[in-house]
Biopython code that builds the backbone (N, CA, C, O; Angstrom):
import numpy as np
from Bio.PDB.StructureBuilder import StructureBuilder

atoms = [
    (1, "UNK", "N", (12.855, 18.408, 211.591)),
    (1, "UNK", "CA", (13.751, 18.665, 210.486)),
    (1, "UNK", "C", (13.487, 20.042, 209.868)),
    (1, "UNK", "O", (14.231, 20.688, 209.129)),
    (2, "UNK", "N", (12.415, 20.316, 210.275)),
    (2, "UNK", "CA", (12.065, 21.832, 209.290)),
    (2, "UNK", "C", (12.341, 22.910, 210.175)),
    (2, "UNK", "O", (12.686, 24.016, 209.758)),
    (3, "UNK", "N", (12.206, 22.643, 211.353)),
    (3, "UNK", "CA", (13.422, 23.825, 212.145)),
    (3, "UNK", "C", (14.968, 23.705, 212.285)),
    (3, "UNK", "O", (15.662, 24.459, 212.966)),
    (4, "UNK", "N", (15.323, 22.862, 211.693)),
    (4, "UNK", "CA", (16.850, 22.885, 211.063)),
    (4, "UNK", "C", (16.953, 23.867, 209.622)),
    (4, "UNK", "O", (17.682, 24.845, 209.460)),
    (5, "UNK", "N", (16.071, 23.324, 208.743)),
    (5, "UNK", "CA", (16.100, 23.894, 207.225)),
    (5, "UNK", "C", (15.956, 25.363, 207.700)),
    (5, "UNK", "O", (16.784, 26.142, 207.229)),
    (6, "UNK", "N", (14.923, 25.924, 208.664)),
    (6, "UNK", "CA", (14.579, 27.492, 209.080)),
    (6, "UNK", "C", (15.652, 27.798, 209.722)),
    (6, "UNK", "O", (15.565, 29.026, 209.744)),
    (7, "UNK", "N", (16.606, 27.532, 210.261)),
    (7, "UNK", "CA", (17.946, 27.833, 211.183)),
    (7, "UNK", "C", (18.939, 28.332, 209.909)),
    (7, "UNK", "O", (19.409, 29.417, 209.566)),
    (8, "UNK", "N", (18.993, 27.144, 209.470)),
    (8, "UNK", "CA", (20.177, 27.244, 208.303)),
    (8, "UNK", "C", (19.782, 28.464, 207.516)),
    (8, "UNK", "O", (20.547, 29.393, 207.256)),
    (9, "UNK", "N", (18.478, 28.374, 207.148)),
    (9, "UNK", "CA", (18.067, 29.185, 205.498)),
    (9, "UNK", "C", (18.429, 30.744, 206.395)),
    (9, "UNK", "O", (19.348, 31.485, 206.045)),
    (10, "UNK", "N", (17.668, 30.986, 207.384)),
    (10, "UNK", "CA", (17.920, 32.478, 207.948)),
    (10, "UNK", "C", (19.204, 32.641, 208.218)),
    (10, "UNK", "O", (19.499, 33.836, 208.207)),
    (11, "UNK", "N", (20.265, 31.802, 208.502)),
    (11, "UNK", "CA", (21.772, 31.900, 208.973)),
    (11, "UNK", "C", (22.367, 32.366, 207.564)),
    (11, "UNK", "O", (23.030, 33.390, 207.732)),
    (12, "UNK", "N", (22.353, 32.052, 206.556)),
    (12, "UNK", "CA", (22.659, 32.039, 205.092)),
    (12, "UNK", "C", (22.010, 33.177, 204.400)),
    (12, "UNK", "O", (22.192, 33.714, 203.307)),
    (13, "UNK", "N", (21.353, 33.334, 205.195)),
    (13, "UNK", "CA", (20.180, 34.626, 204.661)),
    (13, "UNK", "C", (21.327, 35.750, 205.459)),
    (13, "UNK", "O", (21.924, 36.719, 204.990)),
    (14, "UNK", "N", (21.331, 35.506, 206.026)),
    (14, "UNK", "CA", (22.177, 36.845, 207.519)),
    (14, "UNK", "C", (23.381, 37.026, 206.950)),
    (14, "UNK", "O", (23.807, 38.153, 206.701)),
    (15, "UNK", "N", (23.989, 36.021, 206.711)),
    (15, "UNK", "CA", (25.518, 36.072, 205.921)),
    (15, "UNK", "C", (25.359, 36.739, 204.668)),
    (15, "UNK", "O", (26.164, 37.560, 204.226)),
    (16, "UNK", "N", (24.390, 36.403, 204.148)),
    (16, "UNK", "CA", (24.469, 36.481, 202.278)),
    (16, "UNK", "C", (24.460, 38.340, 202.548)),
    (16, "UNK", "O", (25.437, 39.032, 202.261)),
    (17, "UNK", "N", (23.338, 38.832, 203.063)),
    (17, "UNK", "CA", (23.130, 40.336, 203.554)),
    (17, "UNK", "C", (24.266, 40.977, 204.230)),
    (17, "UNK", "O", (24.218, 42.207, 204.204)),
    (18, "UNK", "N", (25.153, 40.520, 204.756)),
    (18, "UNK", "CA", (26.143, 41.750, 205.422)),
    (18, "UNK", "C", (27.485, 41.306, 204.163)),
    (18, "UNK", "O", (28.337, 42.194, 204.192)),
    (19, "UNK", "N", (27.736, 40.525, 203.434)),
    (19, "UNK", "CA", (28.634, 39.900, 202.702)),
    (19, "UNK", "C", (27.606, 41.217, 201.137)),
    (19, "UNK", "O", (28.171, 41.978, 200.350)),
    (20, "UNK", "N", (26.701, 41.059, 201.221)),
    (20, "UNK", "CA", (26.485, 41.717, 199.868)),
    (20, "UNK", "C", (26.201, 42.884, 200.325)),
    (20, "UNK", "O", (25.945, 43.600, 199.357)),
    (21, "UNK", "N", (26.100, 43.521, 201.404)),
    (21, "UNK", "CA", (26.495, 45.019, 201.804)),
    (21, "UNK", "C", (28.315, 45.200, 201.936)),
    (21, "UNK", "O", (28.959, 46.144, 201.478)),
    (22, "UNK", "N", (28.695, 44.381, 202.457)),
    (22, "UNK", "CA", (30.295, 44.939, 202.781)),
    (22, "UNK", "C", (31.325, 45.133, 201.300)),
    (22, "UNK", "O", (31.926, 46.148, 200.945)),
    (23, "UNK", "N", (31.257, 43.485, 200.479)),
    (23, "UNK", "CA", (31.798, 43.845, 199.272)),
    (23, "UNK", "C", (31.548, 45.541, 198.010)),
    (23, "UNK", "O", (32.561, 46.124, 197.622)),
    (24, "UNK", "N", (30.728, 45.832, 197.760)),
    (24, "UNK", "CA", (30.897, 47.085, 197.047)),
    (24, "UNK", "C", (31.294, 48.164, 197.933)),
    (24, "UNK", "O", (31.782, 49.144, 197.371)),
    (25, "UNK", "N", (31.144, 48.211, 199.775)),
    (25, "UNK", "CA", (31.658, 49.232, 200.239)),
    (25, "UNK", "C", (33.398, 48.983, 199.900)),
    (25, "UNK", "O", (34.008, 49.932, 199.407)),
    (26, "UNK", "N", (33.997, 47.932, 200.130)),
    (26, "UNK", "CA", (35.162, 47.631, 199.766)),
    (26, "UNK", "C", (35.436, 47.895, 198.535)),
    (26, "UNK", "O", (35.947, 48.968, 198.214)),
    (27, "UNK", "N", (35.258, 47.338, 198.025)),
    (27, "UNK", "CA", (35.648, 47.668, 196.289)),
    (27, "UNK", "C", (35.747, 49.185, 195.775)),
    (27, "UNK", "O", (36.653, 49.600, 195.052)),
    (28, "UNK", "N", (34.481, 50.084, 196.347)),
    (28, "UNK", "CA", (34.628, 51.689, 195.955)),
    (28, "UNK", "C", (35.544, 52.101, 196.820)),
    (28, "UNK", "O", (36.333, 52.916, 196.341)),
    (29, "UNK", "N", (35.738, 51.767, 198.121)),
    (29, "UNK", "CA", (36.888, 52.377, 198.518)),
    (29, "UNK", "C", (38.304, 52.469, 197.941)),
    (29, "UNK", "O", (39.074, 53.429, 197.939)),
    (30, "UNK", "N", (38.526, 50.674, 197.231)),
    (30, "UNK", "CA", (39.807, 50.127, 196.548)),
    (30, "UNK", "C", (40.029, 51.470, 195.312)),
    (30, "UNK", "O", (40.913, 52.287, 195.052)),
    (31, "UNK", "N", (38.882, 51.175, 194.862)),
    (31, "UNK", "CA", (38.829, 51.929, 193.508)),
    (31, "UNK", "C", (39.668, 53.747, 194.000)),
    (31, "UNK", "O", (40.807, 54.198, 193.886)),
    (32, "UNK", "N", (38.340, 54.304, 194.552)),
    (32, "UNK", "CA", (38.947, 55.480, 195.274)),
    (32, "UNK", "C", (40.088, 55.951, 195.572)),
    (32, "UNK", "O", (40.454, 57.057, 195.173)),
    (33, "UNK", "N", (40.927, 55.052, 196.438)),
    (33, "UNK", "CA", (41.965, 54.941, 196.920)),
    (33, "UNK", "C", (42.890, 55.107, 195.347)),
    (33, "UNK", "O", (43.493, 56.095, 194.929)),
    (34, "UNK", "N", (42.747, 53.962, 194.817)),
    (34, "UNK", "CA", (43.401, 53.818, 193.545)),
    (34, "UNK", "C", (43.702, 55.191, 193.021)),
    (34, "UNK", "O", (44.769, 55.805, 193.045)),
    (35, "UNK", "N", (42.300, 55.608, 192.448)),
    (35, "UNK", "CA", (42.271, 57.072, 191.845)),
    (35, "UNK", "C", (42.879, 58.040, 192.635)),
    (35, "UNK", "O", (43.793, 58.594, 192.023)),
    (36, "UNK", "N", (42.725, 58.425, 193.696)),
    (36, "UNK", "CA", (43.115, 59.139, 194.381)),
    (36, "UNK", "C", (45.093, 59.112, 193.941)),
    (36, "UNK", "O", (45.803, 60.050, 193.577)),
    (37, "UNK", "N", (45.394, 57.884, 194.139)),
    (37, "UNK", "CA", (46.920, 57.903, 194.523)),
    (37, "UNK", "C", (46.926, 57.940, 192.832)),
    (37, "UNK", "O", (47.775, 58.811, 192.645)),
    (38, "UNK", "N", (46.519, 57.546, 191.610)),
    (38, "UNK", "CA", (46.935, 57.391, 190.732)),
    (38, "UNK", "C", (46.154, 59.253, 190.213)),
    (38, "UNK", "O", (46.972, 60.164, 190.341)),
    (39, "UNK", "N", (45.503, 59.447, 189.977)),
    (39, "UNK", "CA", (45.257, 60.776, 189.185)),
    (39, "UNK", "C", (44.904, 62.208, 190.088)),
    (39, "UNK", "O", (44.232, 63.158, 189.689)),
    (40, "UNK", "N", (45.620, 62.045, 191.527)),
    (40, "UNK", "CA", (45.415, 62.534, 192.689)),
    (40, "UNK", "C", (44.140, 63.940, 192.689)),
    (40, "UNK", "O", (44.054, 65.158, 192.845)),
    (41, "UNK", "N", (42.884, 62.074, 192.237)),
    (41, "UNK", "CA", (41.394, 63.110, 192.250)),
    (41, "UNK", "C", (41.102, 62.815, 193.784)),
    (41, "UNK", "O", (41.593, 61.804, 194.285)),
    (42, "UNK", "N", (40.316, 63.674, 194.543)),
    (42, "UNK", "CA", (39.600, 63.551, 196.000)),
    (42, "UNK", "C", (38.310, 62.973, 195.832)),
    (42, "UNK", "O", (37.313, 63.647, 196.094)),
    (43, "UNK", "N", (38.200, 61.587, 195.351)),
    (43, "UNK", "CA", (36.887, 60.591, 195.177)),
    (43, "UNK", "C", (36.752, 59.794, 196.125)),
    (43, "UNK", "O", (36.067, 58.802, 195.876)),
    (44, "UNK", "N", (37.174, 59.887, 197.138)),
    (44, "UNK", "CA", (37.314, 58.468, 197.639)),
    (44, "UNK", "C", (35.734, 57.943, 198.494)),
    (44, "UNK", "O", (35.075, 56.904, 198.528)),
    (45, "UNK", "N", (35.622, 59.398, 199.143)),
    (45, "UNK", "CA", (34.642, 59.811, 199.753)),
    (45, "UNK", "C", (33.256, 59.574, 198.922)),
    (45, "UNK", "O", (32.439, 58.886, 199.535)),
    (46, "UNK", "N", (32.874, 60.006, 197.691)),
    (46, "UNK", "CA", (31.733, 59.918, 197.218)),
    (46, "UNK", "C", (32.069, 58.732, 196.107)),
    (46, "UNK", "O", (31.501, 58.502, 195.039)),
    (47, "UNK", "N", (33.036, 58.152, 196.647)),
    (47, "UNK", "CA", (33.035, 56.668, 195.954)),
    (47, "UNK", "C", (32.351, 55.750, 197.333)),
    (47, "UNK", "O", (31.326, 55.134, 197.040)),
    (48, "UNK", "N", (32.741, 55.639, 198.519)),
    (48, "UNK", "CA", (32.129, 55.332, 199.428)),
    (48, "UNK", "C", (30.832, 55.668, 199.729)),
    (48, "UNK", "O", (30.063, 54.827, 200.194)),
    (49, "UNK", "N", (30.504, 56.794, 199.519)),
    (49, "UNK", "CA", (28.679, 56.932, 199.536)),
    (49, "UNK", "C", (28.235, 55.778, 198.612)),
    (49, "UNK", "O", (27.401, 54.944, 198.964)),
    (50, "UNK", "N", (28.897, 55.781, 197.300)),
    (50, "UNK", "CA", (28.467, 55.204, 196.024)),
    (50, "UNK", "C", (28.224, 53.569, 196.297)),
    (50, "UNK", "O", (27.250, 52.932, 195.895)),
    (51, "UNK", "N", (29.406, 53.015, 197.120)),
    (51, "UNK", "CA", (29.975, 51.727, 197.411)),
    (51, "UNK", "C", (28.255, 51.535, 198.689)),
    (51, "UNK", "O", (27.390, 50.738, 198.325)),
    (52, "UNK", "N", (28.090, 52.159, 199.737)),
    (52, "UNK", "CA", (27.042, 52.258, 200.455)),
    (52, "UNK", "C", (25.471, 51.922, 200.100)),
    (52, "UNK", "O", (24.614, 51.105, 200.435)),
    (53, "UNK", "N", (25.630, 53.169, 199.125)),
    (53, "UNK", "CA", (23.815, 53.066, 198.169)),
    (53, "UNK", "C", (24.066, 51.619, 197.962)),
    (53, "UNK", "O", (23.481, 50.817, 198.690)),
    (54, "UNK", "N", (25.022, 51.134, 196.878)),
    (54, "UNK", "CA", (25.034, 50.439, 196.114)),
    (54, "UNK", "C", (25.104, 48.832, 196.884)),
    (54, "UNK", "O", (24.841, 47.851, 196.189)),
    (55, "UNK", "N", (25.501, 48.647, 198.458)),
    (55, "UNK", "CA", (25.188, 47.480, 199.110)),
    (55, "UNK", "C", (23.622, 47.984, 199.587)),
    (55, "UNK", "O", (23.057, 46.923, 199.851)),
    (56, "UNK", "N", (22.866, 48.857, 199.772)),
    (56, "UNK", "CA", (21.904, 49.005, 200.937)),
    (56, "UNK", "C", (20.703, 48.806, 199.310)),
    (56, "UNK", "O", (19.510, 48.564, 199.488)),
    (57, "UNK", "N", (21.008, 48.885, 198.563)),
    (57, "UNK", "CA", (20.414, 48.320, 197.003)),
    (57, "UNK", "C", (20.635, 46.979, 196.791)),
    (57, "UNK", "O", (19.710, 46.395, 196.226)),
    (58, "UNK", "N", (21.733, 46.238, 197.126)),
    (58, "UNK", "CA", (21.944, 44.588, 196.837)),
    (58, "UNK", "C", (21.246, 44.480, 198.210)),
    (58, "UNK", "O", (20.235, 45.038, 197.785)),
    (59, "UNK", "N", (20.913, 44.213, 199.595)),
    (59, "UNK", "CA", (20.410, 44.310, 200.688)),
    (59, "UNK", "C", (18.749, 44.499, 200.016)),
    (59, "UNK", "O", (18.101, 43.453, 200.021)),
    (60, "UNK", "N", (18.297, 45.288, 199.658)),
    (60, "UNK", "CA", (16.870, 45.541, 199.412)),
    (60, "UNK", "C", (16.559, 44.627, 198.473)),
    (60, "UNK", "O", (15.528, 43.964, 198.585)),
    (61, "UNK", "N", (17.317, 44.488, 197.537)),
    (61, "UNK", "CA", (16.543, 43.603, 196.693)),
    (61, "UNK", "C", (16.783, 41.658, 197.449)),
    (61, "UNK", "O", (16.083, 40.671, 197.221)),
    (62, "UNK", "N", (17.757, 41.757, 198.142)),
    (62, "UNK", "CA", (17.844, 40.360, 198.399)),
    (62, "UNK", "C", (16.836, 39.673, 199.614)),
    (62, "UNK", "O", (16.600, 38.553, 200.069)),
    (63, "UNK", "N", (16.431, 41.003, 199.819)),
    (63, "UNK", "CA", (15.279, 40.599, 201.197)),
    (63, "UNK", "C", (13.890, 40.697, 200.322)),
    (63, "UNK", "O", (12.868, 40.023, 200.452)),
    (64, "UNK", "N", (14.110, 41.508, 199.604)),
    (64, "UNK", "CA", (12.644, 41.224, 199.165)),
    (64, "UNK", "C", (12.073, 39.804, 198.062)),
    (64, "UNK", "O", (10.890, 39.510, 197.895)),
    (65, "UNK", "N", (13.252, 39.096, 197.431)),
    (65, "UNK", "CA", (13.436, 38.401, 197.451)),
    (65, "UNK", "C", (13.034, 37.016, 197.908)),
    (65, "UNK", "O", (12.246, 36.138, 197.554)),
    (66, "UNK", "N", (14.034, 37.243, 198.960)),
    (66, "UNK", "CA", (13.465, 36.107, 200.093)),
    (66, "UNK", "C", (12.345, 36.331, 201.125)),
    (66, "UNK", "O", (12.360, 35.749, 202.210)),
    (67, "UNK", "N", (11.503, 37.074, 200.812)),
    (67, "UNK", "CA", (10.349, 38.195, 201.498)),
    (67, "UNK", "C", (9.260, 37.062, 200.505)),
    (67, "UNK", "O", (8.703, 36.051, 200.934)),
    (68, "UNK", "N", (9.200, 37.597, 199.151)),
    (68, "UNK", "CA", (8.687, 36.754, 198.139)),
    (68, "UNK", "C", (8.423, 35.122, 198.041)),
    (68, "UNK", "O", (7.415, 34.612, 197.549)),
    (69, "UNK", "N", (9.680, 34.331, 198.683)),
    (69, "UNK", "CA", (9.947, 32.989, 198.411)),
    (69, "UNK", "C", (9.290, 32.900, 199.588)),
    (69, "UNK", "O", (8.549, 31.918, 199.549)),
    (70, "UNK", "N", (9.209, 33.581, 200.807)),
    (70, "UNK", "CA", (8.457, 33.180, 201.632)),
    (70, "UNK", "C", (7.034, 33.022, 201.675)),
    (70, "UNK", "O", (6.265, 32.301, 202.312)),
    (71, "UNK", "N", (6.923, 33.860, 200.855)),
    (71, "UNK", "CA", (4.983, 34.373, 200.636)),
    (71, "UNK", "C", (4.652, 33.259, 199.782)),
    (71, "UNK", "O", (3.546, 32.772, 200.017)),
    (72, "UNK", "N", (5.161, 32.853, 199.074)),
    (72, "UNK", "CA", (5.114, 31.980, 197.958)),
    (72, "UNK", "C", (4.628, 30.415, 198.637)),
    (72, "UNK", "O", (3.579, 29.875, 198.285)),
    (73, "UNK", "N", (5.664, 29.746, 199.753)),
    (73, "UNK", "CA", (5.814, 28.843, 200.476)),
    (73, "UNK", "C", (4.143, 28.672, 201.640)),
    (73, "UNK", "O", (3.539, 27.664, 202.007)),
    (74, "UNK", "N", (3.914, 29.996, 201.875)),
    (74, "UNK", "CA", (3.043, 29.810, 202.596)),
    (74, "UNK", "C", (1.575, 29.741, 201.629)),
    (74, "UNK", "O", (0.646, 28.954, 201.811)),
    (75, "UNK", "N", (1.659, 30.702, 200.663)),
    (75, "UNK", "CA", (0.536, 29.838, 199.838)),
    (75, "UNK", "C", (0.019, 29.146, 199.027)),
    (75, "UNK", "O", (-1.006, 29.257, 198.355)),
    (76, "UNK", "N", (1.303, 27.909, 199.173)),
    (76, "UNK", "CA", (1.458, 26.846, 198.771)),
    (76, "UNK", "C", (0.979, 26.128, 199.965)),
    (76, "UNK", "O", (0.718, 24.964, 199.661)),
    (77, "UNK", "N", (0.789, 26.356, 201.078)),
    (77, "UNK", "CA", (0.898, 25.427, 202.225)),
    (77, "UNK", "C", (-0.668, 25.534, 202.436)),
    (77, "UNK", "O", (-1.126, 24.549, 203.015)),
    (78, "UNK", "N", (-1.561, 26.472, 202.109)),
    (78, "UNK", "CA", (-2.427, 26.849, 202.305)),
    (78, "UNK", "C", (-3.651, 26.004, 201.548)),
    (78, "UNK", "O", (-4.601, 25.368, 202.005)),
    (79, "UNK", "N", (-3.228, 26.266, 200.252)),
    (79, "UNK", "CA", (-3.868, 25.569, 198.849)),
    (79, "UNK", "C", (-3.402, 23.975, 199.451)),
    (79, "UNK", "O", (-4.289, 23.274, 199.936)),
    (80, "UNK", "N", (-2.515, 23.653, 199.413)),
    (80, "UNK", "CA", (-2.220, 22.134, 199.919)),
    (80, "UNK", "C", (-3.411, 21.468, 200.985)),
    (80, "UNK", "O", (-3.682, 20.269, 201.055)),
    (81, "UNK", "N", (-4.157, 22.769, 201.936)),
    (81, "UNK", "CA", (-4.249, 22.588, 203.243)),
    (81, "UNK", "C", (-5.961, 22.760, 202.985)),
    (81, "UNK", "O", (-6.751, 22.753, 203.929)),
    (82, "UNK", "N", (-6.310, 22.886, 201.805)),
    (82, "UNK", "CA", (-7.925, 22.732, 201.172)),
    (82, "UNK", "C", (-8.374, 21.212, 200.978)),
    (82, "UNK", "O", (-9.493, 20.950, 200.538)),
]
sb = StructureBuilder()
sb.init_structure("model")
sb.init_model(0)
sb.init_chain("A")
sb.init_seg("    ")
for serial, (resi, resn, name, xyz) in enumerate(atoms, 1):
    if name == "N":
        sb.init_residue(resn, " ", resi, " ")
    sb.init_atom(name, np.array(xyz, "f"), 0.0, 1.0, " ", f" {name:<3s}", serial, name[0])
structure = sb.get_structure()
């Protein structure tokens, strides 16, 4: 059963990471785009860098994260194992 729970948790883990990198690249582009056609500024581009940092920042913190919950689990298993 606990290599089911490890299947799932890393599958959900994999999703959660390209889903919280892709949304802000989307969104700064929307935005961009927007501006662009509405106050015809040339942002679109360093709205997309912006949209980039700003998933490869939700990405870092969500692994370290679950980097943490892991470390956590194992020395719990450890102390249990005294």
């Amino acid at each position: 059963m606990k290599y089911k729970k490890s299947v799932h948790r890393t599958f959900a883990l994999i999703t959660q990471l390209g889903i919280s990198m892709i949304v802000p690249i989307l969104l700064c582009v929307w935005v961009g785009g927007w501006l662009e056609e509405k106050f015809k500024l040339p942002v679109t581009i360093p709205f997309i860098i912006l949209g980039v940092l700003a998933g490869m920042r939700n990405v870092y913190l969500l692994v370290r994260h679950a980097n943490e919950d892991l470390e956590e689990k194992k020395e719990e298993g450890k102390d249990e194992k005294r």
